[in-house]
C-alpha positions in Angstrom: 15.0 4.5 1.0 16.2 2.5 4.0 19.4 0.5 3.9 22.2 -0.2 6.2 24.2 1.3 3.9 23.3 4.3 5.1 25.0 4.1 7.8 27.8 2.6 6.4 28.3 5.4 4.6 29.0 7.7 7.5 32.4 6.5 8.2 35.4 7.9 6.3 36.8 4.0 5.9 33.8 2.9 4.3 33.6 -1.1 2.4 34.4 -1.0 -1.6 31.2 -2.3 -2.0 29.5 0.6 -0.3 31.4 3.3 -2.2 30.1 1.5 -5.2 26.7 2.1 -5.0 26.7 5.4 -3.2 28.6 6.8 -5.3 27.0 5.9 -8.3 24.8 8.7 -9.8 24.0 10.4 -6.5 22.1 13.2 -8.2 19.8 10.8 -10.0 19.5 8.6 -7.2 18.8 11.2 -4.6 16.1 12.6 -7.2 14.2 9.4 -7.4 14.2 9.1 -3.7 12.5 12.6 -3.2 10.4 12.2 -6.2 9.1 8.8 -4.9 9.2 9.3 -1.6 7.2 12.7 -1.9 4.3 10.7 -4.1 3.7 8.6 -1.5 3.8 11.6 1.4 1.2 13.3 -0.6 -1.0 9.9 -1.7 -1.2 8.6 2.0 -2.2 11.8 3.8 -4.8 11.6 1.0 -6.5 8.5 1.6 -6.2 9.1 5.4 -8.0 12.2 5.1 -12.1 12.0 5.4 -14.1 12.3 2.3 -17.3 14.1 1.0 -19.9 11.5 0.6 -18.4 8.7 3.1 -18.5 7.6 6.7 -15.2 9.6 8.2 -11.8 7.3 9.3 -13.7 5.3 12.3 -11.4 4.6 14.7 -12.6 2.1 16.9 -12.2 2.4 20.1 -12.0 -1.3 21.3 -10.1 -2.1 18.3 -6.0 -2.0 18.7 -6.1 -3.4 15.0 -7.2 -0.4 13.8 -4.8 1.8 15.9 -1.8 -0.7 14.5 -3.2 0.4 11.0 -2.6 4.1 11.4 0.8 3.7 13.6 2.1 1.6 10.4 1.2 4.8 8.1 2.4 7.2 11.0 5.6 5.6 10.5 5.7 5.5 6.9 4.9 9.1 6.7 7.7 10.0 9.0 10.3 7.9 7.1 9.3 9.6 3.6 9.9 12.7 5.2 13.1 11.7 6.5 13.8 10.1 3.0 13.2 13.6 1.1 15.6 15.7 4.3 18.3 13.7 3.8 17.8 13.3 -0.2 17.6 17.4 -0.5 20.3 18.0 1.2 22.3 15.8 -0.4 21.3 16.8 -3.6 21.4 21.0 -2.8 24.6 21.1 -0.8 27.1 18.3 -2.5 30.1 19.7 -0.7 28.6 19.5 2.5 28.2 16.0 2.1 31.6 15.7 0.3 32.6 16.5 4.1 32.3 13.2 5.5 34.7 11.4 3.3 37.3 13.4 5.1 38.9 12.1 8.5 39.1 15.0 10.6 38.2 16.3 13.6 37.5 20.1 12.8 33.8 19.6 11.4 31.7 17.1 12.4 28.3 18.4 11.0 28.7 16.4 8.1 29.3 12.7 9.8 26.7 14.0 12.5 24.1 14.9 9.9 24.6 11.7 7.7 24.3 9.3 11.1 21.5 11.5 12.3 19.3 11.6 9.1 20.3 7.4 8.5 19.3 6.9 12.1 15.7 8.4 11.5 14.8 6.8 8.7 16.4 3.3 9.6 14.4 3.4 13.0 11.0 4.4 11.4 10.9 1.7 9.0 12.3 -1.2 11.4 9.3 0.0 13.9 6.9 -0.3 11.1 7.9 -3.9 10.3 7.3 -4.8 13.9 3.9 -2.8 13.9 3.6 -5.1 10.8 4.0 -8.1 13.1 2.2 -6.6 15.9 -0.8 -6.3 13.3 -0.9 -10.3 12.2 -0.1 -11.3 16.1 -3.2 -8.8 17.1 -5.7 -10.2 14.0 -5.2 -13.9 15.4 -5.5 -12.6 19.3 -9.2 -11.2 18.0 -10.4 -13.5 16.2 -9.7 -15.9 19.7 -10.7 -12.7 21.7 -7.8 -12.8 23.7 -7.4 -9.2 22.8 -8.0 -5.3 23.1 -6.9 -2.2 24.2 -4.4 -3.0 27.2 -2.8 -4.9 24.2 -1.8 -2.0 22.8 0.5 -0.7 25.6 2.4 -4.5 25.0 2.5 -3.3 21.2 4.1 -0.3 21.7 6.6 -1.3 24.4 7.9 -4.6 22.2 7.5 -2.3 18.5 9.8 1.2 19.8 11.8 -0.9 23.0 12.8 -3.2 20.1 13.5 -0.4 17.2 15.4 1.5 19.7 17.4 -1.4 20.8 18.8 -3.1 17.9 19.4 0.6 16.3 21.2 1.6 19.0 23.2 -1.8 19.2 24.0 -2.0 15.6 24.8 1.8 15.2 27.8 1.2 18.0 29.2 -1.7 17.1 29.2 -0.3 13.3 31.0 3.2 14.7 33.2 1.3 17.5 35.4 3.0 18.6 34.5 6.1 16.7 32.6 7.4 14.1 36.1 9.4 13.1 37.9 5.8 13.0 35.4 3.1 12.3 37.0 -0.6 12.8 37.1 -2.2 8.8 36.1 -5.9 7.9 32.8 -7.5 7.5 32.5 -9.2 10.5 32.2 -5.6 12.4 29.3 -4.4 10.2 27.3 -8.1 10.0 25.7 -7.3 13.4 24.8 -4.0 12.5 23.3 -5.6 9.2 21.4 -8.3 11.4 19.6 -5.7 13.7 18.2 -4.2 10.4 16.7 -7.0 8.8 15.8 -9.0 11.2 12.3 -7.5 11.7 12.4 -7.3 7.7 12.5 -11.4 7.5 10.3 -11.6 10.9 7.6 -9.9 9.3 8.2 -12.2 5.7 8.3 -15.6 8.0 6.2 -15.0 10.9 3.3 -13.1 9.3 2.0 -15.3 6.5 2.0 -18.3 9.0 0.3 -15.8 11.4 -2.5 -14.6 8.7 -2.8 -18.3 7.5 -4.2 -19.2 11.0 -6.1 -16.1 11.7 -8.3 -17.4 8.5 -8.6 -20.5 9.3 -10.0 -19.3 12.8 -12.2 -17.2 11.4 -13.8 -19.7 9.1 -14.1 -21.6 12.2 -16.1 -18.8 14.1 -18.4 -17.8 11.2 -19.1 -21.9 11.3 -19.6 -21.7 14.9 -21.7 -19.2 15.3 -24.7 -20.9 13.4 -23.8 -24.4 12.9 -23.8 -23.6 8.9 -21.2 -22.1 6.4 -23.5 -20.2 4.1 -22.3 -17.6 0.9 -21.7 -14.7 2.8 -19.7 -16.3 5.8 -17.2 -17.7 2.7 -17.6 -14.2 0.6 -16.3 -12.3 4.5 -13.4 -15.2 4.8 -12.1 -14.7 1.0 -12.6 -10.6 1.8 -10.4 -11.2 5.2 -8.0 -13.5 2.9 -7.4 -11.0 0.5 -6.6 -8.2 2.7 -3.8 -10.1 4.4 -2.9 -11.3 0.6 -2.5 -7.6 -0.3 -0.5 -6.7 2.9 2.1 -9.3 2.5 2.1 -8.9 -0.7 2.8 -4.9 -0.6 5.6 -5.7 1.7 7.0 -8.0 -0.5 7.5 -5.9 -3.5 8.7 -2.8 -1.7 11.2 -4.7 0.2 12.8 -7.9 -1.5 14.8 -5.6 -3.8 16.5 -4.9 -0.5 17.5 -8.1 0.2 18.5 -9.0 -3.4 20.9 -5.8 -2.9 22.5 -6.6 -0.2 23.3 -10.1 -0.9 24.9 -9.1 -4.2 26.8 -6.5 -2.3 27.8 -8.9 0.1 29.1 -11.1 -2.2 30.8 -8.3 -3.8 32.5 -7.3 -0.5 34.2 -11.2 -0.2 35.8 -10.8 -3.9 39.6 -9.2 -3.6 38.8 -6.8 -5.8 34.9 -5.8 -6.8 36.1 -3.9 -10.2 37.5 -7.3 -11.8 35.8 -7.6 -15.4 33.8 -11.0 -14.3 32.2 -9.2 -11.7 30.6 -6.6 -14.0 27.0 -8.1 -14.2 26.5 -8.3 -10.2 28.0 -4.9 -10.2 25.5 -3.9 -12.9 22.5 -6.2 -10.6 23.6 -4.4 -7.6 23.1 -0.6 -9.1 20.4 -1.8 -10.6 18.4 -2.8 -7.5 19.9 0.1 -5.9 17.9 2.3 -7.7 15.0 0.5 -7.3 15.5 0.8 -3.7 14.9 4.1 -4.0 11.6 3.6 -5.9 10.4 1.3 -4.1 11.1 1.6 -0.6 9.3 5.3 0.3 6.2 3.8 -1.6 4.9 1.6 0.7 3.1 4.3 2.9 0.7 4.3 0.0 0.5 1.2 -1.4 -0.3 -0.3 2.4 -3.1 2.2 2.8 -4.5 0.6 -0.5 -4.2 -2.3 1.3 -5.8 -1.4 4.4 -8.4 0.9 3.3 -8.8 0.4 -0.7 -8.9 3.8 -3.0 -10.5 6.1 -0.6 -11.0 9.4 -3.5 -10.2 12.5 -4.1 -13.3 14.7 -2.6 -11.7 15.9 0.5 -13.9 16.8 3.7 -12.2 18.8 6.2 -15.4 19.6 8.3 -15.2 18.1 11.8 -18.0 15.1 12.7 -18.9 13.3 15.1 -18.0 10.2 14.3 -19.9 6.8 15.0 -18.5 3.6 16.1 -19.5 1.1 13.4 -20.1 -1.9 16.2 -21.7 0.0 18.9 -24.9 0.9 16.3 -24.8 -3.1 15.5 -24.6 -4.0 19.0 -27.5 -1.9 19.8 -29.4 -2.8 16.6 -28.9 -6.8 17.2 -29.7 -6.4 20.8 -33.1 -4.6 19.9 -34.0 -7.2 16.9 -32.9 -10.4 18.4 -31.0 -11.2 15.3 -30.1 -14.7 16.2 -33.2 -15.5 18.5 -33.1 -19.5 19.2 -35.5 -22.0 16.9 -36.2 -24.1 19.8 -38.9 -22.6 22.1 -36.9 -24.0 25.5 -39.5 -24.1 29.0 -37.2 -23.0 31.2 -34.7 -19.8 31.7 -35.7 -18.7 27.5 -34.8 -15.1 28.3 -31.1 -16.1 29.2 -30.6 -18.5 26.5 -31.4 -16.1 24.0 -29.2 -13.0 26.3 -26.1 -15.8 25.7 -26.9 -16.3 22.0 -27.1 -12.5 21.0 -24.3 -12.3 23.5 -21.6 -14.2 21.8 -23.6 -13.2 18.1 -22.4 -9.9 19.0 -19.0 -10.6 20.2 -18.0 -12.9 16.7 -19.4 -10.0 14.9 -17.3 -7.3 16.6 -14.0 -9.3 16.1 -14.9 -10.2 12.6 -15.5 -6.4 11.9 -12.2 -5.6 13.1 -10.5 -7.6 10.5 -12.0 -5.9 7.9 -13.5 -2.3 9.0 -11.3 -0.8 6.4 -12.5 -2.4 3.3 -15.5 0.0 2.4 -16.6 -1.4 -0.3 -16.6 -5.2 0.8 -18.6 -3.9 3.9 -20.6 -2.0 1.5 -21.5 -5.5 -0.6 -22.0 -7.7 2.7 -24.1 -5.0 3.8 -26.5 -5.4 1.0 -26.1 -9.1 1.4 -26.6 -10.7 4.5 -28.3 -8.6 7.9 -25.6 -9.2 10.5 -24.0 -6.6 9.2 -26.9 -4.2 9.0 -24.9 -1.0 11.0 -21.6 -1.5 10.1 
């Protein structure tokens, strides 16, 4: 799982509040983070892999949607396997860990360990959430074709410069001066606690309000495009709606206990003492969460790559293809057919009217198509149904 607590943990003065839920049933806890977090591992390399009977992963080429897709899972991946490091060896060498509770300056593998392994898995999941935000900002910037690949090298410069940046910041001032002798009160470790989770609540402010106008554009260019709103333009804008719907609403159950936790264990931390009898439900609310933390937190490699792709199967297909770019066959097949040739039967210049038309046909298509490549079977069912996706 990925909490500031985490880090919090590494130094020898550590909060009450802390202490309370690390200490609480470490060998159950670490068990349902490697359990969970090794579920998700396995499920998400699964429904990356190509399988028998389907089209292999496309990745598009003039898409940076779909390269945000697979650095979101990229980073999940990494994070679970930081999630089940850390967990085993907490769980197979208790004593080592029992290390960093002692001040001392003789054996520092311990503390370096602990900040090392909380480092990794802290970073990975605060650069998926801005890939996260990245992915909503990049949907609307398509959909208004104000993007494509030299977008990408913006993405990646904001998502890691940012990650690096506000883990780096937070992990000093929570460690200042030392890790050996960490400063106590609650107004040192706030700012390392803001660096966390301000991606967290960027991501569950910014991208519904992003998503929200990305539809609303795309109704708009499926309007435009024809002059008419017909059955399949509304079935592709619902199909668009519901993938955003699915994303935000992945993040949202993997991550709220998170927030719940920590302002119960913030609250906690402002009481004089945390093991008063009145306090005994939030303490109970706080382990409780905890836990689920630990459940919920690794699984959102998979669950996002149900959102993204749906249930891609089992079969496994390991043989290399070579592998088609879904809008370069439409592009050719609607510049060969004419698909959107125009009713009036103009004197002059005809040839270049029509050149414009298929032009900007081709160019709603291709941004449409990168909102919602991944869904196989919704472009297996607008396939079927309407021809401007004939090649896809």
């Amino acid at each position: 799982m990925a909490s500031p607590r985490l880090e919090t943990y590494c130094c020898p003065n550590r909060d009450a509040a802390t202490q309370l839920v690390m200490n609480f049933q470490p060998e159950v806890f670490c068990g349902v983070c490697i359990g969970s977090a090794s579920i998700s591992l396995l499920l998400t390399i699964l429904q990356l892999l190509p399988k028998k009977g389907q089209s292999p992963r496309k990745m598009p080429k003039a898409s940076s949607s779909s390269t945000i897709l697979l650095l979101i899972s990229i980073c999940d991946i990494l994070g679970s396997l930081g999630i089940i490091f850390r967990s085993s060896v907490w769980l197979g060498f208790p004593g080592f860990i029992a290390n960093i509770s002692v001040s001392n300056g003789t054996d520092v593998l311990p503390s370096t360990f602990c900040v090392g392994s909380a480092m990794w898995i802290q970073l990975l999941y605060s650069a998926g959430f801005w890939w996260l935000f990245c992915y909503a900002v990049d949907s609307y910037l398509v959909v208004r074709r104000s993007a494509g690949l030299s977008t990408i090298v913006l993405y990646h410069m904001m998502t890691w410069g940012l990650a690096v940046l506000l883990c780096v910041e937070g992990i000093a001032l929570l460690y200042y001066p030392s890790l050996s002798s960490c400063e106590n009160g609650m107004e040192h470790a706030i700012p390392h606690y803001i660096t966390t989770y301000v991606p967290l609540l960027l991501v569950l402010v910014a991208n519904p309000i992003l998503f929200r106008r990305t539809v609303s554009a795309v109704a708009s260019l499926l309007k435009g495009r024809q002059g008419i709103y017909t059955e399949n333009e509304r079935r592709l804008g619902t199909e668009i709606q519901m993938r955003f719907f699915k994303i935000m609403l992945v993040f949202v159950i993997c991550w709220t206990s998170n927030i719940i936790n920590e302002t119960l264990l913030f609250y906690l931390e402002m009481q004089p003492d945390i093991n008063e009898l009145p306090l005994k439900n939030l303490r109970s609310a706080a382990l409780i969460t905890w836990i689920i933390m630990g459940v919920l937190n690794p699984m959102q490699g998979f669950l996002f790559t149900l959102a993204f792709y749906g249930w891609t199967g089992w079969r496994v297909d390991l043989k290399w293809r070579k592998r088609e770019i879904p809008w370069e066959s439409m592009s050719s097949s609607t510049a060969g057919e004419n698909a959107y040739p125009s009713p009036v039967n103009y004197q002059g210049n005809i040839h270049d009217s029509k050149k414009v038309l298929t032009t900007d046909s081709q160019q709603t298509d291709e941004a449409i198509s990168m909102l919602s490549e991944a869904n196989t079977s919704s472009d297996e069912r607008l396939t079927r149904s309407s021809p401007i996706y004939q090649g896809w």
